[in-house]
VOGUMAR-467859 format. One record per residue (C-alpha): residue in three letters; z, y, x. Coordinates in Angstrom, 2 decimals, padded with zeros to 5 digits. Each point is the difference from the previous one (the first is absolute). Layout:
! VOGUMAR-467859
   code         Z         Y         X
    ALA         Z         Y         X
...
! end
This chain:
! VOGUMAR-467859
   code         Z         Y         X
    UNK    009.76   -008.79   -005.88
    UNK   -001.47    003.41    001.01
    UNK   -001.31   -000.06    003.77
    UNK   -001.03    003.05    001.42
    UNK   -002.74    000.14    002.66
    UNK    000.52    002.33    002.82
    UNK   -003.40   -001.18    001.87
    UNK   -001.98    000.89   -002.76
    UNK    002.22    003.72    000.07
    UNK   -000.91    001.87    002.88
    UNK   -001.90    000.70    002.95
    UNK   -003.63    002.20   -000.76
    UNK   -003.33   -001.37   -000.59
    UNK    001.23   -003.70   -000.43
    UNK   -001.18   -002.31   -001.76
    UNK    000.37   -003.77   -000.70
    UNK   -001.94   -002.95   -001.84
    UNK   -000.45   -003.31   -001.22
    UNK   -001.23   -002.65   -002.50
    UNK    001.98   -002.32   -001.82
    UNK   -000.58   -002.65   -002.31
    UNK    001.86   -002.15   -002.37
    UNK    003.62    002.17    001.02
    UNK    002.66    002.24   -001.20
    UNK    002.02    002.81    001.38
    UNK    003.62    001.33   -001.56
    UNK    001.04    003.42   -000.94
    UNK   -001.29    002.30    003.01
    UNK   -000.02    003.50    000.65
    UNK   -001.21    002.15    002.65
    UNK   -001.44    004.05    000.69
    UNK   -003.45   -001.10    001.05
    UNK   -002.36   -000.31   -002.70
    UNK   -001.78   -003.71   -000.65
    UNK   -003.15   -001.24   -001.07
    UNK   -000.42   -002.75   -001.83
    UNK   -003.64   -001.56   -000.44
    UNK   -000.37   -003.09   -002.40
    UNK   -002.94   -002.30    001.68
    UNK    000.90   -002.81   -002.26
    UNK    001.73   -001.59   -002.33
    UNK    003.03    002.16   -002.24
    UNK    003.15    001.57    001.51
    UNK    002.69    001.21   -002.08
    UNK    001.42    003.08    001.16
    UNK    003.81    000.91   -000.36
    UNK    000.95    003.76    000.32
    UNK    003.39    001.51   -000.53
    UNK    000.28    002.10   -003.59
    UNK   -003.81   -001.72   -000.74
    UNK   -001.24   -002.28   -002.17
    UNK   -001.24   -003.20    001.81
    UNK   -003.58    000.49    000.92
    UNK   -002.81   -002.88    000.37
    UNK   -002.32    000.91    002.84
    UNK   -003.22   -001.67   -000.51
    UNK   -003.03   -000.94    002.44
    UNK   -001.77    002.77    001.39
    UNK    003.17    002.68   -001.22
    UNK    001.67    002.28    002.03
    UNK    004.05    000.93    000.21
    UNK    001.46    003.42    002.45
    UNK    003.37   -000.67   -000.12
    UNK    001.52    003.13    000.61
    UNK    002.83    001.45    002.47
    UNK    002.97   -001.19   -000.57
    UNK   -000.84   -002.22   -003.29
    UNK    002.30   -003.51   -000.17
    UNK   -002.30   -002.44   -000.94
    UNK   -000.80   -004.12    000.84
    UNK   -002.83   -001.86   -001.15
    UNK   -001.38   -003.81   -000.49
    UNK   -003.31   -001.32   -000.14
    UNK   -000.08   -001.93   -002.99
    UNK   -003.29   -002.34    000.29
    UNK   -000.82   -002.40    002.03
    UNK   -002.31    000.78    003.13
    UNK    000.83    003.64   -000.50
    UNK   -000.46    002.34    003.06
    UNK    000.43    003.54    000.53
    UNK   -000.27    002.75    002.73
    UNK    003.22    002.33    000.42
    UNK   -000.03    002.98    002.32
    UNK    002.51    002.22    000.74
    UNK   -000.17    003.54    001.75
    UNK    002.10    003.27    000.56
    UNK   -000.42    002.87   -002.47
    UNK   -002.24    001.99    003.19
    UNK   -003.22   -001.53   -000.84
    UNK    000.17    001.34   -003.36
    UNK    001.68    003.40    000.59
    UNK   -001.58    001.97   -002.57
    UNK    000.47   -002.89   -002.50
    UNK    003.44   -000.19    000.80
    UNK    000.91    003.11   -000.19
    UNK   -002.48    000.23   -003.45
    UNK    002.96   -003.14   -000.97
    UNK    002.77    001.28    001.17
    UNK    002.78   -000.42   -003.23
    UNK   -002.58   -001.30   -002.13
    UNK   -001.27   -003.13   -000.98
    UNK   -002.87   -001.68   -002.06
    UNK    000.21   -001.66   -002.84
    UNK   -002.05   -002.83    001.40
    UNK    000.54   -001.70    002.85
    UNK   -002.77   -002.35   -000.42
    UNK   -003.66    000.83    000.57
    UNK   -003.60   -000.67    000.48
    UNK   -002.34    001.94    002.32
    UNK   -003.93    000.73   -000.65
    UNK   -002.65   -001.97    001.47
    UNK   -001.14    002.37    002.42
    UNK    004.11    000.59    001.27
    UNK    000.20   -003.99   -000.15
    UNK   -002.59   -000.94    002.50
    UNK    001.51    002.75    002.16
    UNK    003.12   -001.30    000.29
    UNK   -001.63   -003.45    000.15
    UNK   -001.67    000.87    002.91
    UNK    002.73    002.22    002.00
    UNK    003.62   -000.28   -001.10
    UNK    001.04   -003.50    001.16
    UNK   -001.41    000.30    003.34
    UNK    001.66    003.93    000.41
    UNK    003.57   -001.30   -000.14
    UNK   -000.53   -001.39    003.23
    UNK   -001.54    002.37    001.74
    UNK    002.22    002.73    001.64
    UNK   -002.83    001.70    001.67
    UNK   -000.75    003.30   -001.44
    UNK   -002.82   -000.79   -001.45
    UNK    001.82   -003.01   -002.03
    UNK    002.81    002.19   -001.20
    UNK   -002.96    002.82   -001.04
    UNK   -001.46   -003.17   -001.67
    UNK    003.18   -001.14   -001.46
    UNK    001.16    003.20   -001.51
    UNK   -003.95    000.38   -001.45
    UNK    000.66   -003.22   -002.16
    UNK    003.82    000.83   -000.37
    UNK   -001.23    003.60   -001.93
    UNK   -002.78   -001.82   -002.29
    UNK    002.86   -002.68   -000.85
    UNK    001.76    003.05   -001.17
    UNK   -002.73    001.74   -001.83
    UNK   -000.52   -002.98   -001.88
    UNK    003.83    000.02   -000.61
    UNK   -000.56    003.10   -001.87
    UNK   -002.89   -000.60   -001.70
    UNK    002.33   -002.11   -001.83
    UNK    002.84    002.07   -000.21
    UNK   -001.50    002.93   -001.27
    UNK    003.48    001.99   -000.64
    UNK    002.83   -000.63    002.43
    UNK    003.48   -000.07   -001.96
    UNK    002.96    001.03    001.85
    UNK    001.74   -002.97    002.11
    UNK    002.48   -001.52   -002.63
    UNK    001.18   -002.34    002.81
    UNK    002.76    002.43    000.26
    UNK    001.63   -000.73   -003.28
    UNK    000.58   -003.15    001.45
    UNK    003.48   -000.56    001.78
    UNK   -001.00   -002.57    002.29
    UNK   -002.60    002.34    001.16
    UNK    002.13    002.62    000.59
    UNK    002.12   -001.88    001.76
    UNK   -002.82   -000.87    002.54
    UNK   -000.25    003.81    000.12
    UNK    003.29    000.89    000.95
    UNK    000.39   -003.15    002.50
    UNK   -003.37    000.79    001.91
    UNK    001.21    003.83    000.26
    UNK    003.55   -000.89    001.16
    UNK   -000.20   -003.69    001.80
    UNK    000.73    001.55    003.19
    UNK    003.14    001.54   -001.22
    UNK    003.22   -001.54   -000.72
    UNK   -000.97   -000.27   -003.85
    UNK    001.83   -001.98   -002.49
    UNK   -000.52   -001.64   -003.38
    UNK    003.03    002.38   -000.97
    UNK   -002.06    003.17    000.98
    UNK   -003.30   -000.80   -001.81
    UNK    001.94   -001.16   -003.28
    UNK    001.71    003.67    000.54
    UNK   -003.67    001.75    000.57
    UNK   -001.37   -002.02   -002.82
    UNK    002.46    000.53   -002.49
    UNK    001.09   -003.20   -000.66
    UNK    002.94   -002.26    000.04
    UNK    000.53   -001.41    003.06
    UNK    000.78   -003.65   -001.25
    UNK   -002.88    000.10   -002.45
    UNK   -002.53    001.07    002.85
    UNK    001.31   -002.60    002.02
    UNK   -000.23   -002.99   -002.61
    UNK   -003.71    001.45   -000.55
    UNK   -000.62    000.06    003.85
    UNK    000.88   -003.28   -000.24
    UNK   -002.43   -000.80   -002.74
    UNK   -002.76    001.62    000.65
    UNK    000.15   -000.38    004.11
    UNK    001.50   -003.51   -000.35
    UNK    002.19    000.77    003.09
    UNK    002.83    002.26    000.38
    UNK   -000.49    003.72    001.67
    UNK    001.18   -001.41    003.49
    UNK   -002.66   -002.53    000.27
    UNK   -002.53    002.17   -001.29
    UNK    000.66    003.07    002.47
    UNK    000.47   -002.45    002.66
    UNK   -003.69   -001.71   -000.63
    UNK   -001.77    003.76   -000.60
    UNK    002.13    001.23    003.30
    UNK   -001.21   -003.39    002.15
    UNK   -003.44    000.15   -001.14
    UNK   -000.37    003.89    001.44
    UNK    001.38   -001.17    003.15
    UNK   -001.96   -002.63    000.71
    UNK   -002.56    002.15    000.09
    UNK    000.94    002.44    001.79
    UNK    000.88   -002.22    002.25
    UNK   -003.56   -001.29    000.78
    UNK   -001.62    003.62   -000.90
    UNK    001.79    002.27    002.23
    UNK    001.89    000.21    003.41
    UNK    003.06    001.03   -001.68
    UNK    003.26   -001.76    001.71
    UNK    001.75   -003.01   -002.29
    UNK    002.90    002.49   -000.21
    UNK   -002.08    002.68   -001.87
    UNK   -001.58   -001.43   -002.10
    UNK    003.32   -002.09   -001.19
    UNK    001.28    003.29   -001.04
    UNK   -003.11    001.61   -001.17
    UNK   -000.39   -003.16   -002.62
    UNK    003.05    000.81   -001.31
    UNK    002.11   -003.14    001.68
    UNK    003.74    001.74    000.73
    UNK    000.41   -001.95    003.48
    UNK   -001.78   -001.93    002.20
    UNK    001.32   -003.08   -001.01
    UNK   -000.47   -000.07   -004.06
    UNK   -003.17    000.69    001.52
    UNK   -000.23   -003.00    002.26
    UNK    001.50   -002.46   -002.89
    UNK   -002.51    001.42   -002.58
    UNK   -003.07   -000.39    002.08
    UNK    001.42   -003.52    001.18
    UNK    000.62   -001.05   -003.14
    UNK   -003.93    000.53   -001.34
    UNK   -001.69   -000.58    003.36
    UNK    002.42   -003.01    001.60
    UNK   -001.04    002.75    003.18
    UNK    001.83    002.98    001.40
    UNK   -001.67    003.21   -000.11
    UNK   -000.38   -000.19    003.67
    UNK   -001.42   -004.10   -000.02
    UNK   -001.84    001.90   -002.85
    UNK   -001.71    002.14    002.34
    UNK   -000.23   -002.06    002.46
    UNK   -001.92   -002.75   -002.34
    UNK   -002.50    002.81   -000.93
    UNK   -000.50    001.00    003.92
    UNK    001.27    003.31   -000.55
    UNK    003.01    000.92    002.63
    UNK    002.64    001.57   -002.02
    UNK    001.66    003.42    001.76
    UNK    003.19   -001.27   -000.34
    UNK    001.93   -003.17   -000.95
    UNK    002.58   -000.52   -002.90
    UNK    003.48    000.11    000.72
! end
């Protein structure tokens, strides 16, 4: 299963982090770009249309926007620090990226960039003062000139020869609309009952489920994130009515978006129907 990760998709200047140890995490995707640092131990390192990759103590990963990937630690006592942040601490990097890739996601920083980040990073991702986000985005643009030190020629991003990737395009451009797996087979030029026996395949759920998670996930939270009423942002997810709406959300939370709400002491504007 693919899960998509609309907390780790929008907002500016966000940022998120933790260690983990002895762990996995499935197939993932989401538009901010994350950090992986390798204190100890090996991780291996699954990324859609890549070869497996072995991160190894001391190694570095940038997993970029929008890249499906999963990983596992794979010895024992292993521990590693993974931060996440939005594509606005970067800017000029981003935009440098922008429909290009690396052909290394893996990589090693100088000694002089390594006590640096040894000394700063961690602590930055939680600090939200300015000077912690001035700090954060100092550490986040030597990550990435150490990501290109070892990607000395950026190829262009051959993530779009891949159908499940362009999938993921089309969906995150047209969740909010009434779109079907009929339409993208159309737009994609393919069979519709082949694209739907891969969808099945690759996603490991049908289309329904799989618009219905990516459309829940956005509006939980923007239901936490803004002051929108329950009714807007039902329709501006995508949901047709307020109460495929209410079943959806039920059926992941066991809550209703208001009890939701209510649970995360924000007062919704409205209340379902």
């Amino acid at each position: 299963m693919i899960r998509y990760q609309a907390y780790n998709s929008y907002g500016n200047y966000t940022c998120n982090a933790r260690y983990v140890g002895e762990s996995w995490f499935h197939h993932h995707y989401h538009k901010n770009f994350e950090l992986i640092h390798m204190l100890d131990g090996e991780m291996k390192l699954t990324i859609v249309d890549r070869d497996e990759i072995i991160l190894h103590q001391g190694e570095y990963a940038l997993i970029l926007s929008n890249e499906i990937h999963a990983y596992q630690t794979i010895t024992p006592g292993a521990k590693a620090w993974i931060g996440v942040f939005s594509a606005d601490h970067v800017a000029e990097f981003n935009q440098l990226i922008t429909g290009k890739q690396g052909t290394s996601t893996v990589f090693s920083c100088d000694a002089k960039v390594e006590a640096m980040l040894d000394a700063y990073m961690h602590d930055s991702f939680l600090d939200d003062s300015p000077q912690g986000v001035y700090m954060r985005k100092a550490c986040l643009y030597a990550v990435c000139s150490q990501y290109l030190v070892a990607n000395q020629e950026l190829s262009p991003d051959n993530r779009r020869n891949d159908l499940s990737y362009r999938i993921i395009e089309i969906i995150a451009e047209n969740y909010g609309n009434n779109i079907t797996l009929h339409k993208i087979a159309e737009d994609l030029g393919y069979d519709y009952h082949y694209l739907s026996r891969y969808f099945h395949t690759a996603f490991r759920m049908n289309f329904t489920t799989f618009i219905n998670q990516y459309r829940y996930d956005y509006a939980k939270y923007l239901l936490t994130h803004t002051d929108k009423s329950i009714t807007e942002i039902a329709m501006q997810s995508g949901f047709q009515s307020i109460r495929n709406f209410n079943y959806v959300f039920k059926k992941y939370t066991g809550l209703s978006p208001r009890e939701y709400c209510l649970q995360n002491n924000v007062i919704p504007s409205d209340s379902e129907e």
